[in-house]
HTML snippet that shows the backbone in 3Dmol.js (N, CA, C, O; Angstrom):
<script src="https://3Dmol.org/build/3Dmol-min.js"></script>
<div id="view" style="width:600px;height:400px;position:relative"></div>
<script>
const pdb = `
ATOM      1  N   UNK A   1      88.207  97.674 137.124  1.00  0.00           N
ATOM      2  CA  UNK A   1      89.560  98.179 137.093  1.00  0.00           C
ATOM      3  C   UNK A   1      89.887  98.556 135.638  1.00  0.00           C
ATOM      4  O   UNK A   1      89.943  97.641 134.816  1.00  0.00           O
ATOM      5  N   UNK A   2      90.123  99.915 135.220  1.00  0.00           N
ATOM      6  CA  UNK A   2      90.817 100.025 134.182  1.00  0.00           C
ATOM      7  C   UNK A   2      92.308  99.753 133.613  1.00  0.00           C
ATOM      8  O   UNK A   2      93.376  99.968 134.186  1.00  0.00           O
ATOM      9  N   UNK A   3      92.069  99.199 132.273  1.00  0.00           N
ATOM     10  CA  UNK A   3      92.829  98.244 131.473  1.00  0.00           C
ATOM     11  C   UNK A   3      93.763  99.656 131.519  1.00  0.00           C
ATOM     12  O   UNK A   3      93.494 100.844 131.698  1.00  0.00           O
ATOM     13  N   UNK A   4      95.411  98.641 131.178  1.00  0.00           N
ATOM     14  CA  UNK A   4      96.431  99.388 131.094  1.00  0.00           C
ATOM     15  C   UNK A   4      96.754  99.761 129.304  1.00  0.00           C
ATOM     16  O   UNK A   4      96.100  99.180 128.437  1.00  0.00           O
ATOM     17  N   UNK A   5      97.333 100.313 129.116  1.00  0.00           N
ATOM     18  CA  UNK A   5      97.703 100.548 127.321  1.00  0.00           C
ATOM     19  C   UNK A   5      97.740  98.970 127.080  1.00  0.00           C
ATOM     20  O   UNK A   5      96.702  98.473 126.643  1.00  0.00           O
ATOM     21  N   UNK A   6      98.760  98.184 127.304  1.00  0.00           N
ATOM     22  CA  UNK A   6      99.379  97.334 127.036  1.00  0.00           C
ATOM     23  C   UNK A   6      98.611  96.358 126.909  1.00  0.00           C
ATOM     24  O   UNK A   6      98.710  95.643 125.911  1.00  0.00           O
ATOM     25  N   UNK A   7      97.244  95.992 128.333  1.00  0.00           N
ATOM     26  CA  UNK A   7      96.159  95.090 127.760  1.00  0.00           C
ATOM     27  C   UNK A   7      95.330  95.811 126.601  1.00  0.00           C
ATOM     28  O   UNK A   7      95.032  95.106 125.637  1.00  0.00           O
ATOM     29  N   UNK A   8      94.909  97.219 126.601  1.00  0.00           N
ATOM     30  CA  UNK A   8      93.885  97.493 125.489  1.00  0.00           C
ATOM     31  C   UNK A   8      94.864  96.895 124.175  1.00  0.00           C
ATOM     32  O   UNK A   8      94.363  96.272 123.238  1.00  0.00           O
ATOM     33  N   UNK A   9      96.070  97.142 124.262  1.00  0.00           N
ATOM     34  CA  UNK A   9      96.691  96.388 122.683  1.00  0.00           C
ATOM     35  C   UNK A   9      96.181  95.262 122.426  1.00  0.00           C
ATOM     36  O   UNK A   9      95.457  95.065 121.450  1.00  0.00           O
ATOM     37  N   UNK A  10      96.573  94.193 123.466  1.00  0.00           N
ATOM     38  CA  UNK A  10      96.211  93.008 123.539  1.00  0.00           C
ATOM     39  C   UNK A  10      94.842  92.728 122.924  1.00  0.00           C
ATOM     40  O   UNK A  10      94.693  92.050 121.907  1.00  0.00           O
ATOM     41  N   UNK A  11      93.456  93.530 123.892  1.00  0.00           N
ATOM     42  CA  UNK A  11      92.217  93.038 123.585  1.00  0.00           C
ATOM     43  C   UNK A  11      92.113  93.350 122.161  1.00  0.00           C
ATOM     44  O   UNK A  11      91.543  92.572 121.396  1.00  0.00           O
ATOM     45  N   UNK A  12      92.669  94.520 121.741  1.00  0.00           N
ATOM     46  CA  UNK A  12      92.749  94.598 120.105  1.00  0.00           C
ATOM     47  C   UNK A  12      93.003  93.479 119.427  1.00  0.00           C
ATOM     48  O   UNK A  12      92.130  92.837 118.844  1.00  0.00           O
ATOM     49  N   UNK A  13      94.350  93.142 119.466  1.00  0.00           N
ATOM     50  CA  UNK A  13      95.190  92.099 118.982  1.00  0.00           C
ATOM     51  C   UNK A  13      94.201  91.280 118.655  1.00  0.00           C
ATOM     52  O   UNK A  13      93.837  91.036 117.505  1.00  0.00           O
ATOM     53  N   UNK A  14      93.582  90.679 120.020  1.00  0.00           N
ATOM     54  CA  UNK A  14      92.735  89.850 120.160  1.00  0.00           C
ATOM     55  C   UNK A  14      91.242  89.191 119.014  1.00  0.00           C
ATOM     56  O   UNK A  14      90.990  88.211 118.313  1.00  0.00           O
ATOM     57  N   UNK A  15      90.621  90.445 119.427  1.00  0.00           N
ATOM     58  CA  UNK A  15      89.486  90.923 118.032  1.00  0.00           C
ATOM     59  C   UNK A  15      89.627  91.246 116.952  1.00  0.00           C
ATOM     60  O   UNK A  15      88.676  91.198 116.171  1.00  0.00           O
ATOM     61  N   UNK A  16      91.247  91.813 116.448  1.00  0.00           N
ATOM     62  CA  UNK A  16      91.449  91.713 115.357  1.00  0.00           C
ATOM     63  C   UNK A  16      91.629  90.274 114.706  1.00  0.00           C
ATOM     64  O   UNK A  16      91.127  90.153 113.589  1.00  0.00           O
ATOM     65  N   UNK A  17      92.276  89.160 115.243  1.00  0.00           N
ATOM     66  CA  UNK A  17      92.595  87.805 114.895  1.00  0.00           C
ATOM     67  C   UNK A  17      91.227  87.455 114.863  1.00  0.00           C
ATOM     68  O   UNK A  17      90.787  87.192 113.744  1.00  0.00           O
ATOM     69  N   UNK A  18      90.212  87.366 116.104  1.00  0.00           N
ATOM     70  CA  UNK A  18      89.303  86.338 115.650  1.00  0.00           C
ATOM     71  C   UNK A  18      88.234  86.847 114.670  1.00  0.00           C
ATOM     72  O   UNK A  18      87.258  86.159 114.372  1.00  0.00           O
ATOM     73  N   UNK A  19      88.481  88.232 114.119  1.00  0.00           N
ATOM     74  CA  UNK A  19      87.457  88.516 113.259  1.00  0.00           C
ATOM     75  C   UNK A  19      88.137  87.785 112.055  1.00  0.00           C
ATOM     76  O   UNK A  19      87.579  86.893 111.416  1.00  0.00           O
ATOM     77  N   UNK A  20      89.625  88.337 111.766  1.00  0.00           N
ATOM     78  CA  UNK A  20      90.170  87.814 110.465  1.00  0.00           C
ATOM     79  C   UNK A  20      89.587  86.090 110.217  1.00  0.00           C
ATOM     80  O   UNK A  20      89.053  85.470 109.297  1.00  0.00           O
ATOM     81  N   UNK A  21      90.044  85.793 111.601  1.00  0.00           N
ATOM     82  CA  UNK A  21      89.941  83.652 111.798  1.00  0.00           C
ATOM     83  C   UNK A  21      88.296  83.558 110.923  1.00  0.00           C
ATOM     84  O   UNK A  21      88.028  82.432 110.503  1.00  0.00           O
ATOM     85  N   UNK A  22      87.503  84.394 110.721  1.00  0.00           N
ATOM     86  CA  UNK A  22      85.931  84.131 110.299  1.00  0.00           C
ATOM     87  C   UNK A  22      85.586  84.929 109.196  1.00  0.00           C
ATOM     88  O   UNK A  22      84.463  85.217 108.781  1.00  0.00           O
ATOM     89  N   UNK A  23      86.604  85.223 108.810  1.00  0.00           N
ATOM     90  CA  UNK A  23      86.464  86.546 106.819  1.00  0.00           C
ATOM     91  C   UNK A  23      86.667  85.374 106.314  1.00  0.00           C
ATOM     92  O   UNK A  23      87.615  84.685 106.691  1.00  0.00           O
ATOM     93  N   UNK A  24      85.604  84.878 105.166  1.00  0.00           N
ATOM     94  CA  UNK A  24      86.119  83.604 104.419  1.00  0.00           C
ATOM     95  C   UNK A  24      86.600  84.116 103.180  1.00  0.00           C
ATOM     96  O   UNK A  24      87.171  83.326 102.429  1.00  0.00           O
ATOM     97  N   UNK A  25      86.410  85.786 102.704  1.00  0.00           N
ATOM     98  CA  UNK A  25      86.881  86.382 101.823  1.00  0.00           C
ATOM     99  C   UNK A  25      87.549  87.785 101.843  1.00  0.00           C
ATOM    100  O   UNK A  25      87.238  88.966 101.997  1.00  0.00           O
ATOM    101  N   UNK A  26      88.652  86.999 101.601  1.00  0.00           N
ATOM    102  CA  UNK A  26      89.885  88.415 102.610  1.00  0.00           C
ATOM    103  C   UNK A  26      89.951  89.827 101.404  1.00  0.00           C
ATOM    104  O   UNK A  26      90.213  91.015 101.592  1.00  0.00           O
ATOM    105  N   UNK A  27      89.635  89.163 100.309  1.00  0.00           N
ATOM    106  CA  UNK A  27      89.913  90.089  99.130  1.00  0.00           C
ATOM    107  C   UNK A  27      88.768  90.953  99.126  1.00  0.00           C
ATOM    108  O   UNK A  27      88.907  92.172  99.018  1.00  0.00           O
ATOM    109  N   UNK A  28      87.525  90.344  99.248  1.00  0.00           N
ATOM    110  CA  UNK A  28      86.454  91.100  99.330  1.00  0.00           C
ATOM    111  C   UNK A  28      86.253  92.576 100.804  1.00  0.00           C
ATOM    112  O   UNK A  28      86.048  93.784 100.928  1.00  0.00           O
ATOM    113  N   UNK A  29      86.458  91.540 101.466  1.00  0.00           N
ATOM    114  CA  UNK A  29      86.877  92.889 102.981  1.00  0.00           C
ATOM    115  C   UNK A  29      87.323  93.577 102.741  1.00  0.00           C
ATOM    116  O   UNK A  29      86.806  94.639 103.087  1.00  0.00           O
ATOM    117  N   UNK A  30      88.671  93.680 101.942  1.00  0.00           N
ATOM    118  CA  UNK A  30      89.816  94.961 101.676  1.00  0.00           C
ATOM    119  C   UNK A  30      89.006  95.358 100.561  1.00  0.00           C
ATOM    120  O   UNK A  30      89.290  96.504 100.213  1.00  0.00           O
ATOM    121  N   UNK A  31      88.457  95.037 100.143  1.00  0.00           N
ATOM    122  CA  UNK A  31      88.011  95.561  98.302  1.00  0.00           C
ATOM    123  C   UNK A  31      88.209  97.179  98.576  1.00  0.00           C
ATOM    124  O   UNK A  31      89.025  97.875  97.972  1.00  0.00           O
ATOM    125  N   UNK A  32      87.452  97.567  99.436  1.00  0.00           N
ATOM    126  CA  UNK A  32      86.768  99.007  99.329  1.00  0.00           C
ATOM    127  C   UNK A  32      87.981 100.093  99.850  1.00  0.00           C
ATOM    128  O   UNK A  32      88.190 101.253  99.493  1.00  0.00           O
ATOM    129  N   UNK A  33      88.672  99.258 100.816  1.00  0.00           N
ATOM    130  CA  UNK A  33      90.056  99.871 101.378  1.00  0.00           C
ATOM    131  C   UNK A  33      90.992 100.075  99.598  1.00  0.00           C
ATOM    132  O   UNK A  33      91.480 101.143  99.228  1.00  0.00           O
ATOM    133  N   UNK A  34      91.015  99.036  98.948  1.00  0.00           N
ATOM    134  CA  UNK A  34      91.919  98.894  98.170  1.00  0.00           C
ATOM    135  C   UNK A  34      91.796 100.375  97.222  1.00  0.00           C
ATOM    136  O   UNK A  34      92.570 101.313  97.032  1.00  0.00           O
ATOM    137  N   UNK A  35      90.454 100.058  96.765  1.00  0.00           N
ATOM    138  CA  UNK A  35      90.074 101.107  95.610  1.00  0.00           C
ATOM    139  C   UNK A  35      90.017 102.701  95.941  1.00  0.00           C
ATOM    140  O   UNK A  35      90.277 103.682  95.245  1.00  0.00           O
ATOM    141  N   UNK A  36      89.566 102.560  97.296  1.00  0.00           N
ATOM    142  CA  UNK A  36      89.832 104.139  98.035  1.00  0.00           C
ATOM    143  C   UNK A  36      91.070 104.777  97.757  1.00  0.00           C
ATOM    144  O   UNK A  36      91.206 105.958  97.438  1.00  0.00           O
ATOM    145  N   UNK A  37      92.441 103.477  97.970  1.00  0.00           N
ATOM    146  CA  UNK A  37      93.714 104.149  97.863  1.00  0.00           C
ATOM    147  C   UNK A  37      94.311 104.255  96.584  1.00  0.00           C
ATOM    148  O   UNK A  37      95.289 104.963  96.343  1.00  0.00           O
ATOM    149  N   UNK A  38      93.762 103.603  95.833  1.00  0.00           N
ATOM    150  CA  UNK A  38      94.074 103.730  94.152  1.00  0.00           C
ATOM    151  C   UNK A  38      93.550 105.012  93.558  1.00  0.00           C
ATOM    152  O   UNK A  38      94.022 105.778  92.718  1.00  0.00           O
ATOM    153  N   UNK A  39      92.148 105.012  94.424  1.00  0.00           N
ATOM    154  CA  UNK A  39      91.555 106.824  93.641  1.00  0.00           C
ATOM    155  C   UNK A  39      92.558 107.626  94.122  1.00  0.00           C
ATOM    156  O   UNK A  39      93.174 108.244  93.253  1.00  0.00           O
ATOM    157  N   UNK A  40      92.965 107.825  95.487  1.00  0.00           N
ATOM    158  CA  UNK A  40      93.494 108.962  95.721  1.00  0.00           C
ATOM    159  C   UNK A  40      94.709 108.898  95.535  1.00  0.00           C
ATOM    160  O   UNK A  40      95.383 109.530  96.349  1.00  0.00           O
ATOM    161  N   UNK A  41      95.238 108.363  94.758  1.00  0.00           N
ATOM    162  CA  UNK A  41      96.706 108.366  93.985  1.00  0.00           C
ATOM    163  C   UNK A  41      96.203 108.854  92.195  1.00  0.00           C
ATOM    164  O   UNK A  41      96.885 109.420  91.341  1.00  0.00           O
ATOM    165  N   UNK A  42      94.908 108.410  92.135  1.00  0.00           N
ATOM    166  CA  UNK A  42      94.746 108.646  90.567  1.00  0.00           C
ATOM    167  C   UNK A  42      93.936 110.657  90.722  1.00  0.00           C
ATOM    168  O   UNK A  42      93.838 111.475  89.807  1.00  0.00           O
ATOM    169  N   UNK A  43      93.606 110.792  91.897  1.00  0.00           N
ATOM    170  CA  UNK A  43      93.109 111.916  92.187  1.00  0.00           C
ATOM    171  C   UNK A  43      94.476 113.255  92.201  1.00  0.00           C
ATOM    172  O   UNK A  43      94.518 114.363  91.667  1.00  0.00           O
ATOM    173  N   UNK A  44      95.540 112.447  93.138  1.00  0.00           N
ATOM    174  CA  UNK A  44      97.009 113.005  93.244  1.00  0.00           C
ATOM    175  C   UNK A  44      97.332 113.385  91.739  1.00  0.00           C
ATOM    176  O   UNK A  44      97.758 114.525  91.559  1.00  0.00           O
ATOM    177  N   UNK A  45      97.197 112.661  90.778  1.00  0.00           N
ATOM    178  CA  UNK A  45      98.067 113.137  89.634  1.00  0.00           C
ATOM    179  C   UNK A  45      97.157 113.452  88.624  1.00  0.00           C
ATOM    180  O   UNK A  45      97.690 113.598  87.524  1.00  0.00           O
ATOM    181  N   UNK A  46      95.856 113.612  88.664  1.00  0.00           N
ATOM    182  CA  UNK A  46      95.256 114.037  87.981  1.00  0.00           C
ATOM    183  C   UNK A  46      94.453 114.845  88.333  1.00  0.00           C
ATOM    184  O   UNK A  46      93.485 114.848  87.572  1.00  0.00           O
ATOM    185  N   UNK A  47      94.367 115.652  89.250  1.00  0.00           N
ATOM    186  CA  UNK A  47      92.986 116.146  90.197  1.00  0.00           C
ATOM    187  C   UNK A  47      92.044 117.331  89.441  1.00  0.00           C
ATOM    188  O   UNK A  47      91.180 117.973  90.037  1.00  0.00           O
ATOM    189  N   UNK A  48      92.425 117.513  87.832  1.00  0.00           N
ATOM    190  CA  UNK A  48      91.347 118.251  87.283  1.00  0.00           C
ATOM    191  C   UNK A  48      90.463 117.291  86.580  1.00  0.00           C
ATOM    192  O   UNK A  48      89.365 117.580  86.105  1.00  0.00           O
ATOM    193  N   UNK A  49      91.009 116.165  86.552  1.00  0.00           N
ATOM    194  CA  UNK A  49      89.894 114.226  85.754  1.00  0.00           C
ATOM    195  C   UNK A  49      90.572 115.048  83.958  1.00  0.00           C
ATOM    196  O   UNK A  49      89.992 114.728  82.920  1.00  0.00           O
ATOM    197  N   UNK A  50      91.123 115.502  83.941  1.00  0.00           N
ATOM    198  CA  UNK A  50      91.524 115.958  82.248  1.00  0.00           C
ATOM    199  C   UNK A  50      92.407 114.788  81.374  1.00  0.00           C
ATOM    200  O   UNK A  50      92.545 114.815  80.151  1.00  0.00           O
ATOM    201  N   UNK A  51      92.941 113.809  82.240  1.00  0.00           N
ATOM    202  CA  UNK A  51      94.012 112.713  81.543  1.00  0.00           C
ATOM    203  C   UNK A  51      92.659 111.550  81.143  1.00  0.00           C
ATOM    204  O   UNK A  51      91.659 111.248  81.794  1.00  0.00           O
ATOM    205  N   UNK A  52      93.157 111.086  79.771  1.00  0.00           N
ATOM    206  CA  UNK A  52      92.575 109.899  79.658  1.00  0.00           C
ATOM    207  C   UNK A  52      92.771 108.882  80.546  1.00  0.00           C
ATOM    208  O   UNK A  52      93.780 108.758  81.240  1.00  0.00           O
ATOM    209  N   UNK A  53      91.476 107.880  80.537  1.00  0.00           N
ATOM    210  CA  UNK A  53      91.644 107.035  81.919  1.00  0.00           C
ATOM    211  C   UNK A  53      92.860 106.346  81.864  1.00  0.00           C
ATOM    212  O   UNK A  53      93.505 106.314  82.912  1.00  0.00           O
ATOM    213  N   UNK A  54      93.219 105.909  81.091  1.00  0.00           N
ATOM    214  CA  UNK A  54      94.615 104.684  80.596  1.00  0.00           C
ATOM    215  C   UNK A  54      95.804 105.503  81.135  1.00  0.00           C
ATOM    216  O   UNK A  54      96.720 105.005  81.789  1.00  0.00           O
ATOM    217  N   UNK A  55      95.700 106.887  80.779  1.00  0.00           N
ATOM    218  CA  UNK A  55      96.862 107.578  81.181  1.00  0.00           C
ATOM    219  C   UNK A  55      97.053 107.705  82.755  1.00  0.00           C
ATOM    220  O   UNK A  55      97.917 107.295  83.530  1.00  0.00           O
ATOM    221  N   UNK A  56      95.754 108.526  82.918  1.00  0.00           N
ATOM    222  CA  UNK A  56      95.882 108.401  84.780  1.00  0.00           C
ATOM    223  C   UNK A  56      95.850 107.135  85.152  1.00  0.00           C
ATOM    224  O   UNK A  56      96.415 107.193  86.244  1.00  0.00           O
ATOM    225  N   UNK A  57      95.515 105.818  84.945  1.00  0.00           N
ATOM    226  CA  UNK A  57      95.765 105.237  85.554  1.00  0.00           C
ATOM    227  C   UNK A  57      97.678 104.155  85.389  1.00  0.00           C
ATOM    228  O   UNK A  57      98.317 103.248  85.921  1.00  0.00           O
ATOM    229  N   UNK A  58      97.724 104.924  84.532  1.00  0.00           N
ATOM    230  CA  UNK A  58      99.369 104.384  84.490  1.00  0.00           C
ATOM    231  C   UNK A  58     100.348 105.012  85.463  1.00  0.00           C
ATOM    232  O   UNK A  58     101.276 104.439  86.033  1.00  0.00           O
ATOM    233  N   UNK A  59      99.819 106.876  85.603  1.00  0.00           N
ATOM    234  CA  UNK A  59     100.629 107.522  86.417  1.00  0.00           C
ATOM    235  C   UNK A  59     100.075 107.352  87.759  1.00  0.00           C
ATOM    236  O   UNK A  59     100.943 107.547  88.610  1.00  0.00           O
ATOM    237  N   UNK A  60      98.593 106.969  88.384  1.00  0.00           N
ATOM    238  CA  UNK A  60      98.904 106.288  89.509  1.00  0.00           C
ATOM    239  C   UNK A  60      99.811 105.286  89.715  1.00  0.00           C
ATOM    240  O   UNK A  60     100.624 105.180  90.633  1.00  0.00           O
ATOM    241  N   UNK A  61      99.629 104.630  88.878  1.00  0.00           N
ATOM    242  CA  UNK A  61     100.687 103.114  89.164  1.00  0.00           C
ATOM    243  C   UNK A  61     102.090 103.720  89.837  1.00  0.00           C
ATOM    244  O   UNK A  61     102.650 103.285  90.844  1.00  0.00           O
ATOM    245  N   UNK A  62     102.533 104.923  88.946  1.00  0.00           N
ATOM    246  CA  UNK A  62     103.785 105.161  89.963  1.00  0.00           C
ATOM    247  C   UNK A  62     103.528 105.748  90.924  1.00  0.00           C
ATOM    248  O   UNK A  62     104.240 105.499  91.897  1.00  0.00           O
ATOM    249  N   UNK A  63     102.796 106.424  91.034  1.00  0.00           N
ATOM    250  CA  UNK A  63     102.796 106.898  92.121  1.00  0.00           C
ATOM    251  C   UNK A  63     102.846 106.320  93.464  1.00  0.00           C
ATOM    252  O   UNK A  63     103.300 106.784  94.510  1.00  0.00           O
ATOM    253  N   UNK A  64     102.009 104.671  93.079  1.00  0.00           N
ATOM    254  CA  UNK A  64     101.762 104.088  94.111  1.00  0.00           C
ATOM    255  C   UNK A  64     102.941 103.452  94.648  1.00  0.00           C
ATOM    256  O   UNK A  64     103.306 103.397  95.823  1.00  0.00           O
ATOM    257  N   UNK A  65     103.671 102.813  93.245  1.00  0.00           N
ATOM    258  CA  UNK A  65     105.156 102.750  93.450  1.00  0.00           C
ATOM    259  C   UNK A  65     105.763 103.578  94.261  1.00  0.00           C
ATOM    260  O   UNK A  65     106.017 103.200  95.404  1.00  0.00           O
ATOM    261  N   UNK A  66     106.130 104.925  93.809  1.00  0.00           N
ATOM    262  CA  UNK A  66     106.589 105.523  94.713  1.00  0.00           C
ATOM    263  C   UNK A  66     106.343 106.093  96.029  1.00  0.00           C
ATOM    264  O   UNK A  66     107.157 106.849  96.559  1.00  0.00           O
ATOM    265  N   UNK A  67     104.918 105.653  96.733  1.00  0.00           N
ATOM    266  CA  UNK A  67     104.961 105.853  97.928  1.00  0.00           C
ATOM    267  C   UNK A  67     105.578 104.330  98.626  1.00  0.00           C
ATOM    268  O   UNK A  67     106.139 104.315  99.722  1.00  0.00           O
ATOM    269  N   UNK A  68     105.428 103.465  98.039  1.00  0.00           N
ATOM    270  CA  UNK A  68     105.592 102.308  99.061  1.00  0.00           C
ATOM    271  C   UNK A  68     107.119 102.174  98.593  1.00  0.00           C
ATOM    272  O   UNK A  68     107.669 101.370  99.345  1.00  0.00           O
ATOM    273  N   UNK A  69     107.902 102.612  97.736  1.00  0.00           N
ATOM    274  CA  UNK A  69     109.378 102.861  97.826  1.00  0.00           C
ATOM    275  C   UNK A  69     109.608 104.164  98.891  1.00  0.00           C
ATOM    276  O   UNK A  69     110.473 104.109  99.765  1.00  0.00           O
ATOM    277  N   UNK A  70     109.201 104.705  98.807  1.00  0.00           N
ATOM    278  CA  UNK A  70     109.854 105.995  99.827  1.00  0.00           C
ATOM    279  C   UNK A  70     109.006 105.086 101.470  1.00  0.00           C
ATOM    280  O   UNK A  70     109.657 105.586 102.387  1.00  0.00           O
ATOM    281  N   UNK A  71     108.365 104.475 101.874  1.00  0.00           N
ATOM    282  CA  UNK A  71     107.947 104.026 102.857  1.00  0.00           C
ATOM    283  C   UNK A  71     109.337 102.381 103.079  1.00  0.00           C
ATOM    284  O   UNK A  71     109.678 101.799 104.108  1.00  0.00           O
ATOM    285  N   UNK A  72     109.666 102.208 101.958  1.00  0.00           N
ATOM    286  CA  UNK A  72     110.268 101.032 102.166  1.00  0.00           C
ATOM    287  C   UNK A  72     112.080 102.067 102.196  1.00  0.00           C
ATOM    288  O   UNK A  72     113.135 101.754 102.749  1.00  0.00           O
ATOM    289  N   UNK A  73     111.941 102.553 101.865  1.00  0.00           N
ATOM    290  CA  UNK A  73     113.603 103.732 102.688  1.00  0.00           C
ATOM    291  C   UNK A  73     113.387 104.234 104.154  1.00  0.00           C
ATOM    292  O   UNK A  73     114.266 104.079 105.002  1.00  0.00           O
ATOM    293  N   UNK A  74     112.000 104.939 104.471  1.00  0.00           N
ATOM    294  CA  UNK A  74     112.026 105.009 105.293  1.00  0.00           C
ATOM    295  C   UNK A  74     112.351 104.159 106.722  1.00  0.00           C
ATOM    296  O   UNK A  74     112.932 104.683 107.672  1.00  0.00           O
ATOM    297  N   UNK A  75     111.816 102.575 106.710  1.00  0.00           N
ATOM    298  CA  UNK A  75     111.821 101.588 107.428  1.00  0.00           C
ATOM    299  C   UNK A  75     113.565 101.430 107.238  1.00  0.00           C
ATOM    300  O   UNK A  75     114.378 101.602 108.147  1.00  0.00           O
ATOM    301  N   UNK A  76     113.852 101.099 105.973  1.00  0.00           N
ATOM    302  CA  UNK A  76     115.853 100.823 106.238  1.00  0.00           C
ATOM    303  C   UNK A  76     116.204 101.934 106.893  1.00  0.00           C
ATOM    304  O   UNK A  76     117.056 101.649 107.734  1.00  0.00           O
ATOM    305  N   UNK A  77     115.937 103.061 106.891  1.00  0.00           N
ATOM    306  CA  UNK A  77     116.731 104.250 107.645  1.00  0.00           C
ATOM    307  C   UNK A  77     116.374 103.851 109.040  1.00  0.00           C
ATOM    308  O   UNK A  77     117.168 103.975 109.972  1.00  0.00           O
ATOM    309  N   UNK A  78     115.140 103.360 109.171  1.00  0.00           N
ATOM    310  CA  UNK A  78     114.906 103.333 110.908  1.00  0.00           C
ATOM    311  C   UNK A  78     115.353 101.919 111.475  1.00  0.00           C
ATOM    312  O   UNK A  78     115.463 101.581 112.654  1.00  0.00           O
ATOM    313  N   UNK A  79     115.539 101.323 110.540  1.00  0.00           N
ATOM    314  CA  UNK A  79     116.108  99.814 111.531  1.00  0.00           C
ATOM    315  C   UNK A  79     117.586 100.748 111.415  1.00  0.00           C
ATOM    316  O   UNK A  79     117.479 101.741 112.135  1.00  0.00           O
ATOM    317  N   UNK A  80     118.113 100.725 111.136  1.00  0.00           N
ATOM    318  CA  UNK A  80     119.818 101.237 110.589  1.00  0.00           C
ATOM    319  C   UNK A  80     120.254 102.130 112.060  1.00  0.00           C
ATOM    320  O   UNK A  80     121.300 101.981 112.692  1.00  0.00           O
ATOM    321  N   UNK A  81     118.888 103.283 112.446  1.00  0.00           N
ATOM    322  CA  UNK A  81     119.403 104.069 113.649  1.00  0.00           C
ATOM    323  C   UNK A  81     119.006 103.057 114.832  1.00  0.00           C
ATOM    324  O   UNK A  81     119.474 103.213 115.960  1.00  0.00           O
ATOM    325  N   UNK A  82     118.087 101.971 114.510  1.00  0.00           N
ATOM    326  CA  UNK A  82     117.857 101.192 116.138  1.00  0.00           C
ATOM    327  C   UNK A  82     119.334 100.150 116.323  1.00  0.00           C
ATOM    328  O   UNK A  82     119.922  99.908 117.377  1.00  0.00           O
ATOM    329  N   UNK A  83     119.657  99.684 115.010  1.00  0.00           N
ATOM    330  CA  UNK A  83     121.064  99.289 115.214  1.00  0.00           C
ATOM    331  C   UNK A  83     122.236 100.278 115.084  1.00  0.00           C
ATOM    332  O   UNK A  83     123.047 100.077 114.180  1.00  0.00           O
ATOM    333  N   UNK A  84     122.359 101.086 115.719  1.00  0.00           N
ATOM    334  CA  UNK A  84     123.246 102.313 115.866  1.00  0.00           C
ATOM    335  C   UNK A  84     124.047 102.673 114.706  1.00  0.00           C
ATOM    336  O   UNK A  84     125.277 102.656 114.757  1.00  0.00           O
ATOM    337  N   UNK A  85     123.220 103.086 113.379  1.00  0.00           N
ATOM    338  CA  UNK A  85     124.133 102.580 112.021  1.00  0.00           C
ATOM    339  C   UNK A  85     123.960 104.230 111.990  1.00  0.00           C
ATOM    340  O   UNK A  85     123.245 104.875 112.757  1.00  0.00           O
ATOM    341  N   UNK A  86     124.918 104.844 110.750  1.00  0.00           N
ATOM    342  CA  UNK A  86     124.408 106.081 110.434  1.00  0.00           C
ATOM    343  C   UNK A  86     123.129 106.347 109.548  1.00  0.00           C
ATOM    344  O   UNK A  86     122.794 105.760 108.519  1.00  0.00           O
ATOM    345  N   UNK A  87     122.557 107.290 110.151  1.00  0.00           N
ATOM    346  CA  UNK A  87     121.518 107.484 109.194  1.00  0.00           C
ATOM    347  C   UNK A  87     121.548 108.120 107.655  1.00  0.00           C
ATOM    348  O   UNK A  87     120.511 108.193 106.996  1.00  0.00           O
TER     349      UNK A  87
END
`;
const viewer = $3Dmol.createViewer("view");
viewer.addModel(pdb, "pdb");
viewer.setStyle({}, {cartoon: {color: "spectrum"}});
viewer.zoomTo();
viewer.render();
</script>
């Protein structure tokens, strides 16, 4: 019998927890996730490699800032319309 949306979430859910329950090094797992998203913020503001490294990597820093600020407005705007607030 095929699974409905709602169990495939579940079996996800599922395998996602017991893999995490057995990572004895959580920092190391993300490592490669981490650094992927740092290049392509240092790629975003520098994408000819012409800034000294110190420099591009200061103007990633905002950058990175400023995506997870514009992601953290986005979320207040959307709780705000699920509680019938103005947007």
């Amino acid at each position: 019998m095929p699974l409905t949306p709602a169990e495939k979430s579940l079996r996800g859910q599922i395998a996602a927890h017991e893999s995490w329950s057995r990572t004895t090094d959580r920092s190391a797992r993300t490592a490669n996730a981490r650094r992927a998203m740092l290049d392509k913020f240092e790629r975003e503001v520098d994408p000819e490699g012409v800034l000294a490294p110190a420099e591009r990597s200061r103007r990633a820093a905002h950058a990175r800032k400023a995506y997870f600020a514009r992601l953290a407005l986005r979320s207040a705007q959307a709780r705000r319309r699920r509680r019938g607030g103005a947007a």
